[in-house]
C-alpha positions, 0 to 999 in steps of 0.5 A: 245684510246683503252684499250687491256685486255690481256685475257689469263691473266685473265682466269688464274687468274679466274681459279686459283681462282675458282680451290683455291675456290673448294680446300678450300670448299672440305677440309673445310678451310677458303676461302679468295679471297685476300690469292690468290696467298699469299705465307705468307697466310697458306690456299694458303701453303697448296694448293700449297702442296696440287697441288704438291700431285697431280703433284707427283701422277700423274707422277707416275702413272703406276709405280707400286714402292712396288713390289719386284724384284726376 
């Protein structure tokens, strides 16, 4: 009997984690591997807002919005 490990499963996961990891220790907030994925946890509510900046900033990105048309 052979155990299958779904291996883009726990890439993800260990990514997320270190990518959560990094955000906390930069921004200098509470690191805890169990709020990981957490949506009652305020650290991961932050993250989340905090990757969704980044999403936003990227997609406009070369859209120059304060300019005036004449």
């Amino acid at each position: 009997m052979a155990i299958e490990f779904n291996r883009e499963a726990y890439t993800k996961v260990f990514n997320d984690l270190d990518k959560f990891r990094d955000y906390c220790r930069f921004e200098g907030k509470p690191f805890n591997e169990a709020d990981l994925y957490k949506k009652d946890a305020w650290v991961w509510q932050a993250y989340q807002k905090y990757q969704n900046y980044l999403r936003a900033k990227a997609r406009n990105a070369g859209r120059n919005i304060n300019t005036r048309r004449n």
